[in-house]
N, C-alpha and C positions, 0 to 999 in steps of 0.2 A: 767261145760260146757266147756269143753279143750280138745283139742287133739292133738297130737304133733306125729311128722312122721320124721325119720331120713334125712339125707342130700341127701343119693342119691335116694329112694322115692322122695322127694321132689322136687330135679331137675328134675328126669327124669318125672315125672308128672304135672308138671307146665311147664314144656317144652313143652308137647302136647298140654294141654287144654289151656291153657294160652294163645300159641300163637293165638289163632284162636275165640275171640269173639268178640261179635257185639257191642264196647263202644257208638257207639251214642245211640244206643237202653239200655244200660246196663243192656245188657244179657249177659251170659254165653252159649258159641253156642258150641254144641258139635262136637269135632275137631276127626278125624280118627287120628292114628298110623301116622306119616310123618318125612320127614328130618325135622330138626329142621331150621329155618332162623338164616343167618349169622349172625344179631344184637344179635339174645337170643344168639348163641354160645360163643360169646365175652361176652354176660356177665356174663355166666357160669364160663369163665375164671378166672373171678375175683373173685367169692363167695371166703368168709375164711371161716373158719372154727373154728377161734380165740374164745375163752370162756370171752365173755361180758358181764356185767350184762345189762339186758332188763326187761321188766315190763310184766310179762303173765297171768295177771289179765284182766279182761272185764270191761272196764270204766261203771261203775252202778251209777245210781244218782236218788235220791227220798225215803222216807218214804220208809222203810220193812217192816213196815205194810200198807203199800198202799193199796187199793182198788184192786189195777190192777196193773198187773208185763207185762211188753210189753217189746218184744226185736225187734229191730230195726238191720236191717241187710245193711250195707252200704258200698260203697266201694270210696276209695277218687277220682277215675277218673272220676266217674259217674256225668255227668252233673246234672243229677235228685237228687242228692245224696248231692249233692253241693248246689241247692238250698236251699232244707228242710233245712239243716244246720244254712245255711245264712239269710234265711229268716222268717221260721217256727218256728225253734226249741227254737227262742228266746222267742216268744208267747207262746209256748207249755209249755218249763222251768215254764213261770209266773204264768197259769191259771190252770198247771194242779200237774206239779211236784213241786214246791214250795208249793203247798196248799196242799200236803199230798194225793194228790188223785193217782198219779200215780208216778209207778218206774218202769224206761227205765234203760236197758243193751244194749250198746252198742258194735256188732260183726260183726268184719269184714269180708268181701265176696271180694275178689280181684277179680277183672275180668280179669287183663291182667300182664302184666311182668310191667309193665309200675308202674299200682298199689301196683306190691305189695314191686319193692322198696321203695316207700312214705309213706304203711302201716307198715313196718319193720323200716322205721326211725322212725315214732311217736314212737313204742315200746321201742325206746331206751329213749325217752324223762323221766324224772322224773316221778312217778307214779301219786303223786298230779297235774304235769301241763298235763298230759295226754288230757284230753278232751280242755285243754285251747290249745296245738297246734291242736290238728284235728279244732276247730273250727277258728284259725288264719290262718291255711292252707285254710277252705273255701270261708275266706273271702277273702284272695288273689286268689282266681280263679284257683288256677291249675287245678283243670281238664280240663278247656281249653285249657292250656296249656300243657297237654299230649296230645291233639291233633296232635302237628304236633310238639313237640319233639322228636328225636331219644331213643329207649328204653335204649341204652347206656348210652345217657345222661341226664336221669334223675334225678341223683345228683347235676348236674350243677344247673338245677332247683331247685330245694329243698332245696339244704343246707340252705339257707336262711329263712326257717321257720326254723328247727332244730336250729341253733346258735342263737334263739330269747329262746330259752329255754332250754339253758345249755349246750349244747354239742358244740365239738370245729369240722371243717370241718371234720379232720380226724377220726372221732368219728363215724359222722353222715354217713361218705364214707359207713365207716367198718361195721356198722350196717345194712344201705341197700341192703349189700352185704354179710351179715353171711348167714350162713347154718343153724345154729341153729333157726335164728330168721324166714326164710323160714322157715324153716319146721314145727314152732310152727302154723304160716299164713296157708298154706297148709292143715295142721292138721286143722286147725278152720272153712275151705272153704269145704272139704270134710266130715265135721261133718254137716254144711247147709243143703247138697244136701245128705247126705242119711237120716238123721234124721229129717228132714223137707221141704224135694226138694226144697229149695231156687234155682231158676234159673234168678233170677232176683234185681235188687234193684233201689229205695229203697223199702225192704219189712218189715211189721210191723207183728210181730207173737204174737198172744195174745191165749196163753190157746194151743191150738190144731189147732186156725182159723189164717190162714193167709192171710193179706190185700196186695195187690197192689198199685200203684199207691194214694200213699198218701205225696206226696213229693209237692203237696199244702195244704193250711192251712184248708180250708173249707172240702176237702174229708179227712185228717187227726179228724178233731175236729168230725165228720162226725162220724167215725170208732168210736172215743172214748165215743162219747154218748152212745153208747149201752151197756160200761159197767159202765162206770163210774158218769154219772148226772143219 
């Protein structure tokens, strides 16, 4: 479940769509053909293109012989996306994936420029603390905090989860800003939307049926009675 798209695919397609979705809704809005805005151009600027080692694995956790394989599509700017995290997924871990009944893959859905440098630093995080920063990042709040940060500077942000789990500022910089690691993101965002039209998060895909709106406890636990109890 991978798919990876060179640097200049990646730019020039994360430069259309990117710019142009609805984060308070955490949709993905479809964007026409346009000049690109001056913030994405700066930080075009900066992509490398440097060969770093990064993790292109899908954080999976639960029994493989689980009952129920569910993939969760999530994006870290996503207010909705930020609860479940914070709130949910602690209960969910107890009653459902500790107890062997279900195993969650977790894939990332960027919605915006903003996203997907915060999605490209966890990548460079250790493979084992992988899901331990996505869930430190949600507990500190940042998607509110890409509210009203400049897309530029969302490393100013950030670096402070990343240097909690191994990497040194200049690490976490270069990571946010590889090409290689876009274009892995890129590749994983356009595997969503043709192979499953994800236009939204957070979405939960079980089987072939795709849930909405389960980023509270009750319409999640909801969704999973019908396969799982």
């Amino acid at each position: 479940m991978k798919k990876t798209i060179g640097r200049i695919s990646a730019v020039r397609t994360l430069g259309v769509v990117l710019a142009g979705n609805l984060l308070a809704a955490c949709l993905m809005a479809p964007v026409a053909a346009q000049e690109l805005p001056r913030e994405i151009r700066q930080v075009f600027a900066t992509i490398n293109d440097d060969k770093i080692p990064y993790n292109d694995s899908l954080i999976t956790i639960g029994n493989e012989n689980a009952k129920v394989t569910a993939v969760l599509f999530y994006a870290q700017a996503c207010t909705d996306s930020e609860y479940f995290l914070r709130n949910v997924f602690p209960d969910l871990k107890k009653d459902y994936i500790d107890t062997g009944k279900l195993r969650l893959v977790f894939f990332e859905y960027p919605l915006n420029w903003k996203d997907i440098q915060a999605l490209a630093g966890l990548r460079c995080v250790p493979k084992e603390k992988h899901l331990d920063a996505l869930l430190e990042a949600a507990r500190t709040s940042r998607a509110r905090i890409f509210r009203t940060t400049q897309i530029n500077s969302v490393p100013d942000q950030y670096t402070s989860v990343l240097t909690k789990f191994g990497l040194s500022e200049e690490q976490a910089l270069k990571c946010m800003r590889n090409s290689e690691v876009i274009g892995f993101l890129e590749g994983q965002r356009r595997l969503a939307v043709e192979q499953w039209n994800i236009m939204e998060t957070p979405t939960l895909l079980i089987g072939d049926q795709k849930f909405k709106n389960i980023e509270r406890k009750d319409a999640m636990y909801e969704v999973l009675k019908k396969f799982v109890d």
